[in-house]
C-alpha positions in Angstrom: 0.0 0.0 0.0 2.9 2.5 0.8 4.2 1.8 -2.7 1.2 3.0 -4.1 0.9 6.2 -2.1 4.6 7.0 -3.0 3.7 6.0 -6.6 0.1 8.4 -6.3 2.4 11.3 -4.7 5.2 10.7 -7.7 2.5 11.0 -10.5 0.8 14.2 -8.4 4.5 16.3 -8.3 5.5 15.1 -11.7 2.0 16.0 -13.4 2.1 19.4 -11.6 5.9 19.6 -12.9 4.6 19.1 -16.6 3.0 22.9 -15.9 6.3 24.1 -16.1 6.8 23.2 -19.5 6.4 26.6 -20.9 8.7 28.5 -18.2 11.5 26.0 -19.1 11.3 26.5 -22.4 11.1 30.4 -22.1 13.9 30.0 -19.2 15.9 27.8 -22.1 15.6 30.3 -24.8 16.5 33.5 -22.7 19.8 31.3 -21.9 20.7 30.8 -25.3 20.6 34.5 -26.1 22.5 35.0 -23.1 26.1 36.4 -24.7 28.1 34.8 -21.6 26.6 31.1 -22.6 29.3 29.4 -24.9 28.4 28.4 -28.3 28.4 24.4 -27.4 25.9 25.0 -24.5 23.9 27.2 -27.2 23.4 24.2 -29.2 22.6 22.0 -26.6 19.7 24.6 -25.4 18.5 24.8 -29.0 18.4 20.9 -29.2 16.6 20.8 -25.9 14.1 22.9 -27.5 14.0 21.1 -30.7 13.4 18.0 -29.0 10.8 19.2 -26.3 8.7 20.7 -29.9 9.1 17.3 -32.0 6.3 15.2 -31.8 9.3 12.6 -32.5 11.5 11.3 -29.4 12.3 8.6 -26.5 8.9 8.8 -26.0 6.2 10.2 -28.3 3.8 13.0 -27.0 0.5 11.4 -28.0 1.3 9.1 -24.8 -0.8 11.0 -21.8 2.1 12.0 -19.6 4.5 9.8 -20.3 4.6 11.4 -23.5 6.4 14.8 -21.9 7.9 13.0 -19.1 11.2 12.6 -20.9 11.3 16.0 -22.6 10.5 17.4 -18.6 13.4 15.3 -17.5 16.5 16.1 -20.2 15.1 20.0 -19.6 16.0 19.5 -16.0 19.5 17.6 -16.9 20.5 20.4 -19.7 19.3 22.7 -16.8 21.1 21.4 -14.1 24.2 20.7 -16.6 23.5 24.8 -17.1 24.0 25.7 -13.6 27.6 24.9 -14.0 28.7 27.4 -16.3 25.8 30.1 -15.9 25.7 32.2 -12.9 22.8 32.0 -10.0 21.3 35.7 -10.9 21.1 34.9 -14.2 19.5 31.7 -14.3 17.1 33.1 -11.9 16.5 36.3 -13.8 15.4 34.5 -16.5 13.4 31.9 -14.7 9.4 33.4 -14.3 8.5 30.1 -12.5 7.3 30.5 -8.8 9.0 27.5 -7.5 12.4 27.0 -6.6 14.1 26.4 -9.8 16.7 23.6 -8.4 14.5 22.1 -6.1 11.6 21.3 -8.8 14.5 19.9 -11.2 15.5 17.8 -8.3 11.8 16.2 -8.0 11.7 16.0 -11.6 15.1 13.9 -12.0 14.3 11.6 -9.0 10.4 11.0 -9.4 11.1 10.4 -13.2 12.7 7.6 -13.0 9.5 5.8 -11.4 7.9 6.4 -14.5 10.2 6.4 -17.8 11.5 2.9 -19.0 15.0 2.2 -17.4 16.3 2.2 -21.2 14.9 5.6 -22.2 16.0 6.9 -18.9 19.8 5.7 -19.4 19.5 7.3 -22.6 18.6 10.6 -21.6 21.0 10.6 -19.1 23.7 8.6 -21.0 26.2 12.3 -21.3 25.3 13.6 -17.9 27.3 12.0 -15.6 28.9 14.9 -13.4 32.0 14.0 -12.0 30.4 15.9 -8.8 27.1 17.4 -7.7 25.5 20.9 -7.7 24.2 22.0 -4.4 21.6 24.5 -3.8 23.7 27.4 -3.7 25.0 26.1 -7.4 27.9 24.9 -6.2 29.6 21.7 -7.5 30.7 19.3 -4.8 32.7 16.2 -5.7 31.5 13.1 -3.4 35.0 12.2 -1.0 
């Protein structure tokens, strides 16, 4: 029973998460205009958004929720990737969400994985494997 209350409460974050579509996408495209953002992290954020607006990925968007499930996650992984070599004011100048922009890609990376086929999920995250971790301050910390 506790598995399916933590599965309900999963599905309940992750569905309000899929809201945030369109601030991530406007958050996305404000950071590629950004002059400070290098040109490789440019074309990452303009793949992001090709991918997100292509009825053609891991997981096609005719599937109710599971359908923008993975384009919610890799937002949050090029996101959280971002937070490396963008500075906190302007990723939070940018953002027009009224959550707390790492916390809700947090949720989103960890409740996503209850939900997304372990094979799509490797996928998405096959090129973000962080030698460390960001904190909330945007910080990387490397795991001693």
């Amino acid at each position: 029973m506790s598995k399916d209350v933590n599965q309900s409460a999963a599905m309940t974050t992750l569905k309000e998460s899929l809201l945030f579509i369109p601030n991530f996408l406007k958050l996305i495209y404000r950071l590629a205009q950004d002059a400070n953002v290098s040109k490789t992290d440019r074309a990452l954020l303009l793949g992001t958004i090709a991918y997100v607006l292509s009825p053609w990925d891991f997981l096609p968007d005719m599937i109710p929720f599971l359908g923008q499930l993975d384009d919610i996650l890799l937002i949050s992984l090029v996101l959280k990737r971002m937070m490396d070599s963008v500075s906190r004011e302007t990723m939070l100048s940018y953002w027009d969400g009224n959550k707390d922009l790492l916390m809700l890609m947090e949720d989103i990376i960890n409740l996503a994985v209850k939900f997304i086929p372990e094979g799509v999920y490797r996928k998405l995250i096959k090129k973000s494997n962080p030698q460390g971790y960001t904190d909330v301050e945007y910080e990387v910390k490397s795991e001693a």
